[in-house]
py3Dmol code that shows the C-alpha trace and the ligand (Angstrom):
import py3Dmol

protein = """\
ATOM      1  CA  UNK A   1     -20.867  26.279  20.413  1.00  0.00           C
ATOM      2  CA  UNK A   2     -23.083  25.035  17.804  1.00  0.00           C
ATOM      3  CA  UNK A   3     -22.080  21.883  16.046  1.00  0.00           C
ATOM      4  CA  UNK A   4     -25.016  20.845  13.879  1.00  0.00           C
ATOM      5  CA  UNK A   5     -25.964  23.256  12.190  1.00  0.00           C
ATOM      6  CA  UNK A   6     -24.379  23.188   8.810  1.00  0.00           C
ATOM      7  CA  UNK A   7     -25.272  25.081   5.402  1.00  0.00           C
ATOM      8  CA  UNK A   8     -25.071  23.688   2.158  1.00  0.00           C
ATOM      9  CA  UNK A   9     -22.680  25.744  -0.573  1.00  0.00           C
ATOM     10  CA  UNK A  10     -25.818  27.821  -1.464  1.00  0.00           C
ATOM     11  CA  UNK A  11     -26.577  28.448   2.150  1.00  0.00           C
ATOM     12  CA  UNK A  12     -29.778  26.212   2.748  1.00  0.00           C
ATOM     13  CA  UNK A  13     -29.437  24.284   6.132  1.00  0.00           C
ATOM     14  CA  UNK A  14     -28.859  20.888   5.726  1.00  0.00           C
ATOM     15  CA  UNK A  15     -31.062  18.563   8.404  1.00  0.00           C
ATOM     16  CA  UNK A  16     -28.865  15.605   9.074  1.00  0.00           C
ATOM     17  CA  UNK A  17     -30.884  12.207  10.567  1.00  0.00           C
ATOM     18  CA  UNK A  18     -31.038  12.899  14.424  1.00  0.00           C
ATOM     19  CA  UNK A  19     -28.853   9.994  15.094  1.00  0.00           C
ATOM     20  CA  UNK A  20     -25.511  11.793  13.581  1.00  0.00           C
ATOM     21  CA  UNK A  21     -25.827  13.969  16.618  1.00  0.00           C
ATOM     22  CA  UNK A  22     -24.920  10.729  18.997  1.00  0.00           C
ATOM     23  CA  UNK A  23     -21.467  10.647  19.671  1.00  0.00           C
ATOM     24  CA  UNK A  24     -19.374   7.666  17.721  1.00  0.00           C
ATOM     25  CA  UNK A  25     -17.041   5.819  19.182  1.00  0.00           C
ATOM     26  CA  UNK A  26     -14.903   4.662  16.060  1.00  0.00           C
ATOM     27  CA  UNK A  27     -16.293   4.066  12.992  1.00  0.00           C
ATOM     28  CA  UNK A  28     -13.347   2.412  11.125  1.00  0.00           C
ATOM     29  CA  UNK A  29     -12.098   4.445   8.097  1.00  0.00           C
ATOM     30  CA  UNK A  30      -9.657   4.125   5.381  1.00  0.00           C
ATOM     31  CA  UNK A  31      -5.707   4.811   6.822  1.00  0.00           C
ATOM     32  CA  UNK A  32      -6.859   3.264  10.555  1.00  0.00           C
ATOM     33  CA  UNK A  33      -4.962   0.421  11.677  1.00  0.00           C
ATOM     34  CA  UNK A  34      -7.562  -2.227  11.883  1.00  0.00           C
ATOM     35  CA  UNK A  35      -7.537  -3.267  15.545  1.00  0.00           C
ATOM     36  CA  UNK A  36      -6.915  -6.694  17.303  1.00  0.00           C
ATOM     37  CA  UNK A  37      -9.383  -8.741  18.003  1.00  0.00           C
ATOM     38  CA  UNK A  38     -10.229 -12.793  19.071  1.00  0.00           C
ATOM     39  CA  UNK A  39     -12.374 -15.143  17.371  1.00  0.00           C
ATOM     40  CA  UNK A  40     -13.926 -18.141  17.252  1.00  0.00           C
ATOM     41  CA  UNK A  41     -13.252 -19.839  13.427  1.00  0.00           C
ATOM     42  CA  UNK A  42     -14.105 -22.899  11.261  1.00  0.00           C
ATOM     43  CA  UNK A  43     -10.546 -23.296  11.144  1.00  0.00           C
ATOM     44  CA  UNK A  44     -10.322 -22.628  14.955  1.00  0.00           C
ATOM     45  CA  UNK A  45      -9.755 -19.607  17.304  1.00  0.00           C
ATOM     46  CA  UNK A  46      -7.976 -16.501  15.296  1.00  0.00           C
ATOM     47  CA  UNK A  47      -5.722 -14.093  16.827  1.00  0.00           C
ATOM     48  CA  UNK A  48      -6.393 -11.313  14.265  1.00  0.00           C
ATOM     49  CA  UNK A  49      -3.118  -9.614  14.254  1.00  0.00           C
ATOM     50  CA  UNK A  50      -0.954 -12.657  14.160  1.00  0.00           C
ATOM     51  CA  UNK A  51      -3.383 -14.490  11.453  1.00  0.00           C
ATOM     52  CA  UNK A  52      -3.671 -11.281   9.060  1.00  0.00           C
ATOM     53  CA  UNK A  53      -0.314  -9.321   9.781  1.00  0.00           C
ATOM     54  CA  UNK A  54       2.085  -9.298   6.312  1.00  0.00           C
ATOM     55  CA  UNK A  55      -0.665 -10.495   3.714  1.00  0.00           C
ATOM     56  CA  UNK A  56      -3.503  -8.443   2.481  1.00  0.00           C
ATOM     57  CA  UNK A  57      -6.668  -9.268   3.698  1.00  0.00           C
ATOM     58  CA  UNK A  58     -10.522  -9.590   2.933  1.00  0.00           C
ATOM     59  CA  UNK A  59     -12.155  -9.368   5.733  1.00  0.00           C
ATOM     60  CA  UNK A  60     -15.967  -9.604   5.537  1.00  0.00           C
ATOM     61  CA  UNK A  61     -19.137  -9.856   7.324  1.00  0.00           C
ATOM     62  CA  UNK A  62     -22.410 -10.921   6.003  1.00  0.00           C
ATOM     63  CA  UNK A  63     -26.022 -11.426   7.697  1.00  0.00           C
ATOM     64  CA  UNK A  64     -26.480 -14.860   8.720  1.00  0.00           C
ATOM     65  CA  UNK A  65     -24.906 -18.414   7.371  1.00  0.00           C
ATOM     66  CA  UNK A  66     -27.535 -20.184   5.715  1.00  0.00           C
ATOM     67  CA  UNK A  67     -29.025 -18.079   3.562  1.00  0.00           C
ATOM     68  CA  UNK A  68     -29.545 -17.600  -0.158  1.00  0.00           C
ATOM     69  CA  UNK A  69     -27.702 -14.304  -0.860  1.00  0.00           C
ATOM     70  CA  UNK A  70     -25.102 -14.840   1.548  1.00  0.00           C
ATOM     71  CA  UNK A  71     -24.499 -18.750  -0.080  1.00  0.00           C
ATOM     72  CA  UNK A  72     -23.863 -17.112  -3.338  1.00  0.00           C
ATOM     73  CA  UNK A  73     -21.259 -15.055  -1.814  1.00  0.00           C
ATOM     74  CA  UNK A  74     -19.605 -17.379  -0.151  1.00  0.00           C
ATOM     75  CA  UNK A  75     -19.590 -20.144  -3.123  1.00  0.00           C
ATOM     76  CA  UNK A  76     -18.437 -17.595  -5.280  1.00  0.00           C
ATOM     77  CA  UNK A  77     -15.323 -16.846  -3.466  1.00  0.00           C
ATOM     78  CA  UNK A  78     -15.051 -20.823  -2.914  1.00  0.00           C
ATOM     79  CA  UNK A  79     -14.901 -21.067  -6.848  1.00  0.00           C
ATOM     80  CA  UNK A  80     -12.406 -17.968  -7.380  1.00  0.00           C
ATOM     81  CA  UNK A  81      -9.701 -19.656  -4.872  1.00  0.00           C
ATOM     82  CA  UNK A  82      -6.690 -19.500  -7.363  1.00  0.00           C
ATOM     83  CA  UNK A  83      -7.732 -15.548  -8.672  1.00  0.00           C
ATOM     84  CA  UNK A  84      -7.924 -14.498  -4.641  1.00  0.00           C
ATOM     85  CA  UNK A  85      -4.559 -16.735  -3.893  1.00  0.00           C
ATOM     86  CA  UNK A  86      -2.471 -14.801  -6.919  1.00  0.00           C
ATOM     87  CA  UNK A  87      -3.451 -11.468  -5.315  1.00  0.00           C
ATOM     88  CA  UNK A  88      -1.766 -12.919  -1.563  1.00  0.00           C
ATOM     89  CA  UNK A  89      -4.650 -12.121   0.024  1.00  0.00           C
ATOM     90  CA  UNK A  90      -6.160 -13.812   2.734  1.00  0.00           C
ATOM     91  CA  UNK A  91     -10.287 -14.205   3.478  1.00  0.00           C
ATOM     92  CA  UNK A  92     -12.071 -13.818   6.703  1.00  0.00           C
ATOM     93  CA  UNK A  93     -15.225 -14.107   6.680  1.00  0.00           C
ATOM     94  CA  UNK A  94     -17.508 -12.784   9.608  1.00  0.00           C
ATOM     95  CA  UNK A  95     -21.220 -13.885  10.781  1.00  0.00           C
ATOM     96  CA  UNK A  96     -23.107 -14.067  13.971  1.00  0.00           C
ATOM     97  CA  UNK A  97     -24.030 -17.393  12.717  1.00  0.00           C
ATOM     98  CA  UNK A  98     -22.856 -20.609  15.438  1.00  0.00           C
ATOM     99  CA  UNK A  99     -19.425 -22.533  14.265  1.00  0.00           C
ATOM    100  CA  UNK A 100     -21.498 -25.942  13.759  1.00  0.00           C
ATOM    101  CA  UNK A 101     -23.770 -24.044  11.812  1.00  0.00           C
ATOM    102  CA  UNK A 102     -20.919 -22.313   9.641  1.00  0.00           C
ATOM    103  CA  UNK A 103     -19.589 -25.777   9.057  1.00  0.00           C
ATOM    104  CA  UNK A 104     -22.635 -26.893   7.884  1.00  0.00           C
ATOM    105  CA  UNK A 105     -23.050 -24.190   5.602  1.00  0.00           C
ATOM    106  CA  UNK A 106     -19.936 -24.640   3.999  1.00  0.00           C
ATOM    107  CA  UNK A 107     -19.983 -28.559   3.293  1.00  0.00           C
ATOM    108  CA  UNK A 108     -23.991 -27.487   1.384  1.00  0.00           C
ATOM    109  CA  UNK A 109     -21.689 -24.622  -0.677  1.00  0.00           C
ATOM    110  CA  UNK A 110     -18.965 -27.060  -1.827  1.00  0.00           C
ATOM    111  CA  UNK A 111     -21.519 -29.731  -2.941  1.00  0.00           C
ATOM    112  CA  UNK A 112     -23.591 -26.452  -4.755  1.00  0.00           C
ATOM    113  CA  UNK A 113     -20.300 -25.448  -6.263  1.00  0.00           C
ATOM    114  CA  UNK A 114     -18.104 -28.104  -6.441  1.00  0.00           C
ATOM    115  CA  UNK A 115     -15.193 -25.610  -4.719  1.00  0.00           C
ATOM    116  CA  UNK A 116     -13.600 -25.812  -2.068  1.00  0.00           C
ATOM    117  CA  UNK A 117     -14.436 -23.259   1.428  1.00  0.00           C
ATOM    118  CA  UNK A 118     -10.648 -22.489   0.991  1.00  0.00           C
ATOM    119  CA  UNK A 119     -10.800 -19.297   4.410  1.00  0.00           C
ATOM    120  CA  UNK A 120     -12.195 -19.202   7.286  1.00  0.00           C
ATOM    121  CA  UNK A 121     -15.839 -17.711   8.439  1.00  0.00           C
ATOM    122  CA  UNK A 122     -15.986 -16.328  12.198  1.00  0.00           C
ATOM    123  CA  UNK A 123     -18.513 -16.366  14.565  1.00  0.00           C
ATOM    124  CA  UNK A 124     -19.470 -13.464  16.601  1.00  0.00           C
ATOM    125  CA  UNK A 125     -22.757 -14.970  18.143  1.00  0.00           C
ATOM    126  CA  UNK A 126     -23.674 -11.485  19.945  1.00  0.00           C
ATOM    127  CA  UNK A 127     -22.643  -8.996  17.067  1.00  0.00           C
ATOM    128  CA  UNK A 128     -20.322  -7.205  19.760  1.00  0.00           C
ATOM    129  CA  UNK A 129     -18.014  -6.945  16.800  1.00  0.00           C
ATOM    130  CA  UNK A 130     -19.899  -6.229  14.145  1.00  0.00           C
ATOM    131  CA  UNK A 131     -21.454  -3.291  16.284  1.00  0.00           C
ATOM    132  CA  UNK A 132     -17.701  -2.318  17.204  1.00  0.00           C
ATOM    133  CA  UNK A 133     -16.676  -2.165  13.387  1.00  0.00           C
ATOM    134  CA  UNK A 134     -19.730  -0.464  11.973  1.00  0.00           C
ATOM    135  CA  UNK A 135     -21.313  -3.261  10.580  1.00  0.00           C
ATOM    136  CA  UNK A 136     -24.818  -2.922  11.986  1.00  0.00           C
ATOM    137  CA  UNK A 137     -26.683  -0.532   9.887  1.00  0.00           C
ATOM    138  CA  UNK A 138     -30.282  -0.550  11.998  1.00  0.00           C
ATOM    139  CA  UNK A 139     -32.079   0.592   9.193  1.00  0.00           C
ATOM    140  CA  UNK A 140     -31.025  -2.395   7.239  1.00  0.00           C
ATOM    141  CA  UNK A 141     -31.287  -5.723   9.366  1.00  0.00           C
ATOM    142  CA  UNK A 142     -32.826  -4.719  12.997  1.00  0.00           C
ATOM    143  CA  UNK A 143     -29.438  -7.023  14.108  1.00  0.00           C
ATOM    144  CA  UNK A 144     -27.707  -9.038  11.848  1.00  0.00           C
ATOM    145  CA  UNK A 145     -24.713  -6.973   9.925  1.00  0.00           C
ATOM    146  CA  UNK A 146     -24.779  -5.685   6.633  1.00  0.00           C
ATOM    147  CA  UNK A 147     -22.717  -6.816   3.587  1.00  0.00           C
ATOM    148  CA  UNK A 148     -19.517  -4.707   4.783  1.00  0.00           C
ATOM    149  CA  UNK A 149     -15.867  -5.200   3.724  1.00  0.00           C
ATOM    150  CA  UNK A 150     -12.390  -4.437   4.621  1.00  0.00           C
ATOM    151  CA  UNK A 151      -9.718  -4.545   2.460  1.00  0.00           C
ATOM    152  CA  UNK A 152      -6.135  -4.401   4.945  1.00  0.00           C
ATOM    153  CA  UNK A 153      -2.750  -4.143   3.107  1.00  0.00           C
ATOM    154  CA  UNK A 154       0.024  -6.435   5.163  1.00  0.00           C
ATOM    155  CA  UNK A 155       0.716  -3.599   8.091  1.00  0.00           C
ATOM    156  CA  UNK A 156      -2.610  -3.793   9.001  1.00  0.00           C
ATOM    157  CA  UNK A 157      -4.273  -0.695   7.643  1.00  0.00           C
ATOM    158  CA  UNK A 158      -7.283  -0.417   5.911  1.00  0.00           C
ATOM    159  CA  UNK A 159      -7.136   0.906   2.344  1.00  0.00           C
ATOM    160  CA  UNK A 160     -11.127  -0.248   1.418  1.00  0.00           C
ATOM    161  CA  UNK A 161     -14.102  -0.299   2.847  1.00  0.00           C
ATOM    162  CA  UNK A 162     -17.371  -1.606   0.788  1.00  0.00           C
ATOM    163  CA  UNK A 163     -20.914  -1.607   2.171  1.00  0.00           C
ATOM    164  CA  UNK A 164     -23.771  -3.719   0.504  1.00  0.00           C
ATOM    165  CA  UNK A 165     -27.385  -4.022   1.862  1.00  0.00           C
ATOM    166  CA  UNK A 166     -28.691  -7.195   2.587  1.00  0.00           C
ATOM    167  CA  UNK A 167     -30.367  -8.052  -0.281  1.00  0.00           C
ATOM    168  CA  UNK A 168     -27.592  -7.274  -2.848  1.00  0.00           C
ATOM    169  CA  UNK A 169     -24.473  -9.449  -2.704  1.00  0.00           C
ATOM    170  CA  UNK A 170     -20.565  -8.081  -3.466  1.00  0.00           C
ATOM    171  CA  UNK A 171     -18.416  -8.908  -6.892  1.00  0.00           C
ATOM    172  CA  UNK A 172     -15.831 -11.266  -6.343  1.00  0.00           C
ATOM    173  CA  UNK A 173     -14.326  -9.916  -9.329  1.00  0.00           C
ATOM    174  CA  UNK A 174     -13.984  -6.335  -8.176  1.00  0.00           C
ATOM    175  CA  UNK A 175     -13.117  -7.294  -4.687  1.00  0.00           C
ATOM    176  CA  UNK A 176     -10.060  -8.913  -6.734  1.00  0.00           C
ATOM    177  CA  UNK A 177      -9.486  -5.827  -8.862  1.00  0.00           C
ATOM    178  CA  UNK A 178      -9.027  -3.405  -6.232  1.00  0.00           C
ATOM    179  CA  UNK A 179      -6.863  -5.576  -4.518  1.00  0.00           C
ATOM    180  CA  UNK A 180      -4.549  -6.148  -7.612  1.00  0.00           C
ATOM    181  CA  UNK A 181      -5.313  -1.838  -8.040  1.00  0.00           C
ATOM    182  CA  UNK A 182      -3.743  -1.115  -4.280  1.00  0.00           C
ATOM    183  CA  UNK A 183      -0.951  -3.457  -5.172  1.00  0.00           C
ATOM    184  CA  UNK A 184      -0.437  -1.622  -8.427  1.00  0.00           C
ATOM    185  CA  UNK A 185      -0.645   1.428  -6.859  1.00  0.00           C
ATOM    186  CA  UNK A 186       1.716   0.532  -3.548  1.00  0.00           C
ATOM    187  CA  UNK A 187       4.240  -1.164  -5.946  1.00  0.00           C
ATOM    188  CA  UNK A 188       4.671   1.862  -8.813  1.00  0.00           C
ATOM    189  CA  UNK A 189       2.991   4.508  -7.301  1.00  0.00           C
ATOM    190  CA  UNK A 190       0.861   5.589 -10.304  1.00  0.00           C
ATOM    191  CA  UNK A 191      -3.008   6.021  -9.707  1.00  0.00           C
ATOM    192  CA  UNK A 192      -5.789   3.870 -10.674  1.00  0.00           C
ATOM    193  CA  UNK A 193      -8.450   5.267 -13.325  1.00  0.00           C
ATOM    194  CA  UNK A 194     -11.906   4.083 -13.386  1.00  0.00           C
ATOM    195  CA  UNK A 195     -12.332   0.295 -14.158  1.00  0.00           C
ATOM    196  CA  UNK A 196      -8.850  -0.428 -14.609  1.00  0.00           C
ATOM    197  CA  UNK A 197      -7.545  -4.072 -15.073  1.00  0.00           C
ATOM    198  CA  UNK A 198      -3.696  -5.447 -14.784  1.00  0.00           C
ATOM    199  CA  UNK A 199      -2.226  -3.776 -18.272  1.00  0.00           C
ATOM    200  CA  UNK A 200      -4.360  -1.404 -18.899  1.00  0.00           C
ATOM    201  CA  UNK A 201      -3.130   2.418 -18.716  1.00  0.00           C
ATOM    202  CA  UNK A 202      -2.639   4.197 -15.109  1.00  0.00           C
ATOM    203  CA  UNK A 203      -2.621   7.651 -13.678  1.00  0.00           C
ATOM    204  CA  UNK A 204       0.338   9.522 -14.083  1.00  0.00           C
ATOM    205  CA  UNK A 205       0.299  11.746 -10.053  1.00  0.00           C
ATOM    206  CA  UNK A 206       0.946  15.422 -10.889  1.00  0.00           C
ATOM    207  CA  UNK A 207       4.051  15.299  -9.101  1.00  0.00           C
ATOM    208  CA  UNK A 208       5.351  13.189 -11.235  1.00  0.00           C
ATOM    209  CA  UNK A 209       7.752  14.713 -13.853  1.00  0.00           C
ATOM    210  CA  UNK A 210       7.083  13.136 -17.776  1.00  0.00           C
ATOM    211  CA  UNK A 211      10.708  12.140 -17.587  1.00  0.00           C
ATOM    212  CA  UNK A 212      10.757  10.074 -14.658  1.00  0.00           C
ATOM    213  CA  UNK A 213       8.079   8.414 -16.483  1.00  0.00           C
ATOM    214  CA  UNK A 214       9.880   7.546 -19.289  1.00  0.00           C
ATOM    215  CA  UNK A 215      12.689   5.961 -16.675  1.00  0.00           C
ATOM    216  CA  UNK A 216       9.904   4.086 -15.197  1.00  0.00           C
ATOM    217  CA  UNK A 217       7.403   2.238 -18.192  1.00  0.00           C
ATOM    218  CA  UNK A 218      10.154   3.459 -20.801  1.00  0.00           C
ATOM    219  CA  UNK A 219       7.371   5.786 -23.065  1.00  0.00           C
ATOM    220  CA  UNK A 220       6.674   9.344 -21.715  1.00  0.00           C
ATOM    221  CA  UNK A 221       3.108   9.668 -20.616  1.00  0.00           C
ATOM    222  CA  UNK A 222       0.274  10.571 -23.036  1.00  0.00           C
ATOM    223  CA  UNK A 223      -1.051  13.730 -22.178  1.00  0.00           C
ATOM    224  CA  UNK A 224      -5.146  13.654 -22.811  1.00  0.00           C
ATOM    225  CA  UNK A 225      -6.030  17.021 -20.759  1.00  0.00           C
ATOM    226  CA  UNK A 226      -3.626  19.068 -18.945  1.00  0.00           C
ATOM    227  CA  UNK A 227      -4.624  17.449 -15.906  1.00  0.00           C
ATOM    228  CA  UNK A 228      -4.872  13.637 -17.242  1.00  0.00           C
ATOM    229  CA  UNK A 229      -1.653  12.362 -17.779  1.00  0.00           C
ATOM    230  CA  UNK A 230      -1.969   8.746 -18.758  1.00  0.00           C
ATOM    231  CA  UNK A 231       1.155   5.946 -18.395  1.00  0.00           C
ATOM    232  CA  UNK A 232       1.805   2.766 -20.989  1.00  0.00           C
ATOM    233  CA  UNK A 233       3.222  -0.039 -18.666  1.00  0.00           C
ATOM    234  CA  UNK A 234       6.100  -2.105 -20.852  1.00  0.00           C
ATOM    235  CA  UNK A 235       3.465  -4.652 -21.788  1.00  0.00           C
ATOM    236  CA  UNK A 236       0.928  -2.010 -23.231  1.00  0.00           C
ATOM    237  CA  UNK A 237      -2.363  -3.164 -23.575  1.00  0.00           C
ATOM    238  CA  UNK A 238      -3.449  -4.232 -27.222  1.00  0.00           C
ATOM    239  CA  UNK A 239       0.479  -3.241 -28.527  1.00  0.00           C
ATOM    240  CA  UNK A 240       1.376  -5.399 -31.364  1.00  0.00           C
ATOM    241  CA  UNK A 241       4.558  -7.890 -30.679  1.00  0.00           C
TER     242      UNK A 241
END
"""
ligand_1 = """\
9
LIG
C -29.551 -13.537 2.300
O -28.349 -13.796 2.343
O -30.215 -13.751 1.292
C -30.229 -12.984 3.520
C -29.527 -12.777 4.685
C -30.185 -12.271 5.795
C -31.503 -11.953 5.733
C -32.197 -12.131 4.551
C -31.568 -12.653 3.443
"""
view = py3Dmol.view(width=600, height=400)
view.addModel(protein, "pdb")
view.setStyle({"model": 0}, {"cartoon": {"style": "trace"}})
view.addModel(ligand_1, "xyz")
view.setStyle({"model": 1}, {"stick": {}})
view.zoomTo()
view.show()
C-alpha cells in the first residue's frame, strides 16, 4: 500500500516535506477533548481538568518570559481583564520559562501597563508539553514553542486553535471575538460570518426553515443569495429606536 503519494485535482503529484511521512502521535485538533495534564503555576500547581472544567478557556503558549513580543502579549491581556472576564473565560498561559522568572516578568508588565497579571502563566521547563500539544514548530524556534492557542468551551473540547510565529504576536481583540462568536453560536445556533461583532447579522444554517427564524429574532431572514440567508437579532444593528 502506498500512502504518500497523492495527486493534486489536475493530477500533478504533490511532494509533501519528508517529515509528514513520520508517524504523529496526536496533534490536537478542533472537537478533541483537550487532555489532563499537571503544572507548575504563578498561582501554584494546576490540575488542568479541575482548574478549566465548566468555563471557557484560553489556553496559550508563547516562547520565553522576558521578552519583547511575548511582554506585549501578555500586558495586553493584563489591560483587557474586564473584556476577557464578560466572555467567562479563563487564561492560561504556557512558557518553558522558570516560575521565579514568570513572576518577575509579570510584576515588569504591570508597572509597563499599569494592569493587573489577572491568570496564571505555567511553566513547562523541558517543553515535554509543548512538544505533546504541537506547539514546537522546529522550523520556527529550534526549542522554544510557537505563539499557539486553544480556545476550550466548558466540557473541555477544543473549538479553536490559532498558530502565530514568533515574531508576530496574537489580537487580544479577536481572541475575545471568537470567544463571544462560539458562545453566539453554542447559545442560538446560527453561524458566524466573517468579522462579525455582538449585534451584527448571523448565518442563517440551511436547515433552518425562514419561519423558525421569525420565532427565534422575530423578522424572517433576509435572503442575499440563495445560499446566504442572513438573521436580524431583536437589537438589530444600526435600527432606529
Ligand atoms: C519575543 O517575544 O519577542 C521573542 C520570543 C522568543 C524569541 C525571540 C523573540
Amino acid at each position: 500500500m502506498q500512502l504518500f503519494a497523492p495527486k493534486s485535482y489536475d493530477g500533478t503529484p504533490i511532494h509533501l516535506p519528508k517529515s509528514s511521512k513520520r508517524s504523529v502521535r496526536w496533534l490536537p485538533q478542533i472537537g478533541d477533548i483537550f487532555p489532563n495534564f499537571q503544572i507548575a503555576s504563578t498561582d501554584g500547581p494546576i490540575e488542568f481538568w479541575s482548574w478549566a472544567e465548566g468555563s471557557w478557556i484560553l489556553l496559550f503558549s508563547h516562547p520565553e518570559a522576558k521578552t519583547p513580543v511575548c511582554t506585549t502579549e501578555l500586558g495586553e491581556l493584563a489591560s483587557n481583564q474586564a473584556e476577557f472576564k464578560a466572555t467567562g473565560a479563563k487564561v492560561l498561559g504556557l512558557s518553558p520559562s522558570p516560575i521565579n522568572v514568570q513572576q518577575e516578568w509579570h510584576s515588569d508588565i504591570e508597572a509597563i501597563y499599569n494592569a493587573k497579571v489577572w491568570f496564571p502563566t505555567a511553566s513547562d521547563p523541558n517543553g515535554e508539553l509543548a512538544s505533546l500539544f504541537g506547539m514546537k514548530h522546529r522550523h520556527e524556534h529550534p526549542d522554544a514553542p510557537i505563539r499557539k492557542s486553544f480556545i476550550l468551551d466548558p466540557q473541555l473540547r477544543i473549538r479553536v486553535i490559532f498558530e502565530y510565529p514568533v515574531c508576530v504576536g496574537r489580537s487580544v481583540e479577536e481572541t475575545i471575538r471568537v470567544i463571544q462568536a462560539l458562545k453566539m453560536h453554542d447559545d442560538t445556533g446560527f453561524a458566524i460570518p466573517s468579522d462579525w461583532y455582538e449585534g451584527d447579522p448571523l448565518v442563517v444554517p440551511s436547515e433552518l426553515a425562514d419561519a423558525d427564524v421569525m420565532t427565534l429574532v422575530g423578522s424572517p431572514p433576509v435572503i442575499v443569495l440563495p445560499y446566504l440567508r442572513m438573521a436580524f437579532g431583536k437589537e438589530r444593528k444600526g435600527a432606529a429606536g
